[in-house]
N, C-alpha and C positions, 0 to 999 in steps of 0.2 A: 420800422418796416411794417406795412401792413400786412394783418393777418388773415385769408381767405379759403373758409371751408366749404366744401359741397359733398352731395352722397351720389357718388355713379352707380350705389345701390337703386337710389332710391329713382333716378330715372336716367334714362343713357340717352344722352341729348342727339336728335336726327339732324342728317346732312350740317354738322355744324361748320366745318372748317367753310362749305357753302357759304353759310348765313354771313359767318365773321368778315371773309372774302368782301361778298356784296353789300354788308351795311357799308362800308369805305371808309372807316371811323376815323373821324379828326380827333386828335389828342385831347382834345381841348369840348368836345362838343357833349351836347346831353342826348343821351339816349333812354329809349324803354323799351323794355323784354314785357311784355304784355303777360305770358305765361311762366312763369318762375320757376316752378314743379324743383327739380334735385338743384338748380343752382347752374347747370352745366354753360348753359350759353350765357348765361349773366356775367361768371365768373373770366371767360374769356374776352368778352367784351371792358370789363375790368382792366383786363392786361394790355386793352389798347389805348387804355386812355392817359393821360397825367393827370397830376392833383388839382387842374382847373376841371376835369371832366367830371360828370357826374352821369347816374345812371339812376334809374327809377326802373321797380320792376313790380307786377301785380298779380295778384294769387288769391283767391279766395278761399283755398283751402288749409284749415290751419296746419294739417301736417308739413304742409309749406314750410313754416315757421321754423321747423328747427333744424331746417338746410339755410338759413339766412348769414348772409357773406358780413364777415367785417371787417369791415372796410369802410372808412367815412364820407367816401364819393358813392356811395351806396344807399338807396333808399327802398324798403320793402313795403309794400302801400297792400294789405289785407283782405282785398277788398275784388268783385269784379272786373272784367277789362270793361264793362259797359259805362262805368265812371269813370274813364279815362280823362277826360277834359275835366273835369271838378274838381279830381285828386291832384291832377298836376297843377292844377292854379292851386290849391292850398298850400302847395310846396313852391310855389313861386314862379311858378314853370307856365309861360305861355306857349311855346314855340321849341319843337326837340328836332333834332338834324339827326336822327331814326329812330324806326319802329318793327322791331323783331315782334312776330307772332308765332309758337308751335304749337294750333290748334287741338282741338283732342283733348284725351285722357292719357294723363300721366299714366308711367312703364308702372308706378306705388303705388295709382290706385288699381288698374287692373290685379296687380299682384297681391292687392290687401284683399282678402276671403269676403272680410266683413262688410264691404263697402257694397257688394254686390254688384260689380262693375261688369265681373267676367264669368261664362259662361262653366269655365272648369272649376269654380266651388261652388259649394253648397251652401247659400247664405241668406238672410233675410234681403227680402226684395227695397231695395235703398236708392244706390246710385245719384246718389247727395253730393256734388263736387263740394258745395257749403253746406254744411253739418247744422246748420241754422234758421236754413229753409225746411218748410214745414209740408211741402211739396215731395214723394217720394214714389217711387217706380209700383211700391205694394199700393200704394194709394187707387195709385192709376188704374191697375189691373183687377181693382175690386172696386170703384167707386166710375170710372167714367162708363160714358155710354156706350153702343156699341157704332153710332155715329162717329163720337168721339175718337174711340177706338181707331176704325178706318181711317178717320182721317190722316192720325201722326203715323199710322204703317203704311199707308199709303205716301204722303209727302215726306216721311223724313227717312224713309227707308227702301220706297217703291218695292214694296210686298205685293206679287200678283195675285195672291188668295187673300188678300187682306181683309175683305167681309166675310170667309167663310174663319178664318185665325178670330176675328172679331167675337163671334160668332159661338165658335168653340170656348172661349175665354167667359162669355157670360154665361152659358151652360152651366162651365164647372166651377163658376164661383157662385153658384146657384146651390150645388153641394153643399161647398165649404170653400171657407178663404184663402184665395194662394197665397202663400205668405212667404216663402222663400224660390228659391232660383231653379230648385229641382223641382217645384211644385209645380210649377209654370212651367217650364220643360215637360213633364208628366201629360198637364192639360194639354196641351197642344201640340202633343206628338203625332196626333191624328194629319195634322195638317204639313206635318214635315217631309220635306219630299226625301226622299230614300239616296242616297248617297250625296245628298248634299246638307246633311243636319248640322253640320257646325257653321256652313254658310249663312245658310236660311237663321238659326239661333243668333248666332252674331245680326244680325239684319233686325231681328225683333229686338234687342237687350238694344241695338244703338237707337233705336225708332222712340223706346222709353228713356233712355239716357237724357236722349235732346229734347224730350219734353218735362222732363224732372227739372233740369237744370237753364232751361228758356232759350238754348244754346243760340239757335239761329239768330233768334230776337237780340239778344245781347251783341253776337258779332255783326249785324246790321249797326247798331246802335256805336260798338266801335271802329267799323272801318270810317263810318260819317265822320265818326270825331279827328279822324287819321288826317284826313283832308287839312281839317281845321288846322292842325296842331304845328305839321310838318311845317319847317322852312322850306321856301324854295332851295333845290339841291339836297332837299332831305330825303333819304332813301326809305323805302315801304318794302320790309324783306318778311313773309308769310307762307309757312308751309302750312297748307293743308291737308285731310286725309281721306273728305271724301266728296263725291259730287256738290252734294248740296253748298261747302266750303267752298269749295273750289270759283263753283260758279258767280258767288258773291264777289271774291278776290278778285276774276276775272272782270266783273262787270267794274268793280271802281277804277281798275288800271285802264280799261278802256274807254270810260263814259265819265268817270269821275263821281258817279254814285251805283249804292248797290244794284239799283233798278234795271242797270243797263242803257239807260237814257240819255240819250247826247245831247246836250245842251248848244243850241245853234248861236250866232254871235247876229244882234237882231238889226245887226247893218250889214254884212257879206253875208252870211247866211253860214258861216261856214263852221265846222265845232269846233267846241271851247274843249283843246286836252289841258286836261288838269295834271295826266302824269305823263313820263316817257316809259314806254314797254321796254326794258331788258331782256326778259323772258319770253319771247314771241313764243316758243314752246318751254314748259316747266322743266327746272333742273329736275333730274331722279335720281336717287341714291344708288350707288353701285351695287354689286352684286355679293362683292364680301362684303358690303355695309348691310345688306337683308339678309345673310346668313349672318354675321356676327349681333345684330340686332332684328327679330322679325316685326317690329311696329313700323319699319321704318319703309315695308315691304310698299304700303300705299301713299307712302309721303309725294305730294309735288312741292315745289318751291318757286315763289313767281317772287318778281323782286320788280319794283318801280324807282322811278327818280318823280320827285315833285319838281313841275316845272314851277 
C-alpha cells in the first residue's frame, strides 16, 4: 500500500474539488501540479490515478520538500515552473494529458514571519519564494532607482501615487536603510491613503514580491511551454489571484500565446485555436470556501482543453 503525506497546515489547497473535476484525469495519464506548496492537489490527483499513472510536481521552495508525497508514481522536480519543458524531458516526459497551476504565494509562506511575505509581521524585507536567489525585496527598496521603482508599482501592482511612494522610499533610505517590513510601512505611511492601509500595503508587498521572484517573467515562460507539452485533449486547469495572472491565462486560452495574438491560418485567413474555452467566465470559490479559507477570496479558475 502506498503511503501519502501532506500538511493542510502548511497550505489549504483552493477550489480543489474544482481543479480534480476539470483536469478529467485518466487513470493511466501523466500529469503536473506546477505548484506543489502543502501537497494538497497533488495528493488528490494521486487518488485518481493507477500504477500506470504518474504525476510530476514543481516547487522551488525548499520548505516544499518536506510536504513530499510517497508514493512511487510521484515525482517532486525542485526547481521553478519556468523549466517546465527541460525537467520533464529529464524524466522522460515529452507530452502530459494535464497541467494544474495555483498561482501565488503559499498559505506557509505568508504565515512564515521570517520570509517577509506578509504585511502582519515584522520581518526583514526578503520575499525569496527560492532561498537561493540573491535577489530580495530589502535589496529593491535600497538599491533600485526611483525609475525603477515606478515602474514595478506601477505595472505589477497599478499604484496611482506610485512616483510620489517612489519618491518617499528614496528619501528615507537617504536616512537610513529599510531593512524590515515595518520599516517600510513606517516610510511610507505618508503616502497611505486613510482607511484603506491594508489595501494599498498589500498592493506595494505584491508589486516587490513579483519583482524579487521574476513571477510574471517566469509564468510567461510557462504557460508557452503549456502549449508545447499538452497532448491533444490535455486539459490546462490554472487558478490565478490577480489581474496581471489572470490576463496571461486569458490570453493563451484564447490566442494561444500570452501576447494575445491570434495567429491567422495564411490560406482562409481564419484563426488558428490552439485551445477550447470551458470557462467562458472563471469558476469562483463559494462563500463558505472564503470564510473557511481567506486567500481563496480572489482566486479565478479558467480551465482549457488542448485542441
Amino acid at each position: 500500500m502506498m503511503v501519502m503525506m501532506t500538511s493542510n497546515a502548511y497550505h489549504n489547497p483552493v477550489l480543489l474539488q474544482a481543479c480534480i473535476d476539470n483536469l478529467n484525469i485518466k487513470p493511466d495519464g501523466v500529469y503536473v501540479d506546477l505548484t506543489f506548496g502543502g501537497g494538497g492537489h497533488s495528493a488528490h490527483i494521486l487518488k485518481q490515478l493507477n500504477e500506470k499513472g504518474k504525476l510530476f510536481a514543481f516547487d522551488q521552495d525548499e520548505d516544499a520538500q518536506k510536504n513530499v508525497l510517497k508514493d512511487k508514481r510521484f515525482t517532486l522536480i525542485p526547481h521553478n515552473f519556468r523549466h517546465l519543458k527541460n525537467y520533464l524531458r529529464l524524466n522522460g516526459i515529452n507530452k502530459v494529458d494535464g497541467i494544474l497551476g495555483d498561482l501565488g504565494v503559499s498559505s506557509h509562506q505568508f504565515d512564515e514571519a521570517s520570509r517577509g511575505f506578509s504585511i502582519r509581521f515584522d520581518s526583514e524585507l526578503d520575499m525569496r519564494m527560492n532561498r537561493q536567489n540573491t535577489l530580495t525585496a530589502k535589496k529593491i527598496v535600497n538599491e533600485y532607482s526611483d525609475k525603477q521603482l515606478i515602474h514595478i508599482f506601477k505595472t505589477y501592482a497599478e499604484i496611482h501615487n506610485a512616483n510620489r511612494l517612489a519618491f518617499v522610499i528614496c528619501a528615507a533610505r537617504e536616512e537610513k536603510e529599510i531593512a524590515t517590513t515595518n520599516e517600510l510601512k513606517e516610510a511610507i505611511a505618508s503616502c497611505t491613503p486613510k482607511f484603506e492601509e491594508h489595501k494599498f500595503l498589500a498592493k506595494v508587498f505584491q508589486a516587490l514580491r513579483i519583482e524579487v521572484n521574476q513571477e510574471m517573467e517566469a509564468l510567461k515562460e510557462c504557460l508557452t511551454q503549456c502549449v508545447e507539452i499538452l497532448e491533444s485533449g490535455g486539459r490546462l486547469v490554472v487558478i490565478s489571484y490577480h489581474s496581471l495572472e489572470d490576463r496571461l491565462v486569458k490570453n493563451l486560452i484564447r490566442s494561444g500565446n500570452v501576447d494575445g495574438v491570434e495567429e491567422k491560418d495564411v490560406i482562409f485567413g481564419t484563426s488558428k485555436k490552439i485551445f477550447k474555452n470551458l470557462t467562458s467566465k472563471p469558476i469562483l470559490p463559494s462563500e463558505e470556501e472564503i470564510k473557511n479559507n481567506t486567500r481563496a477570496r480572489s482566486a479565478k479558475l479558467r480551465v482549457a482543453i488542448k485542441l
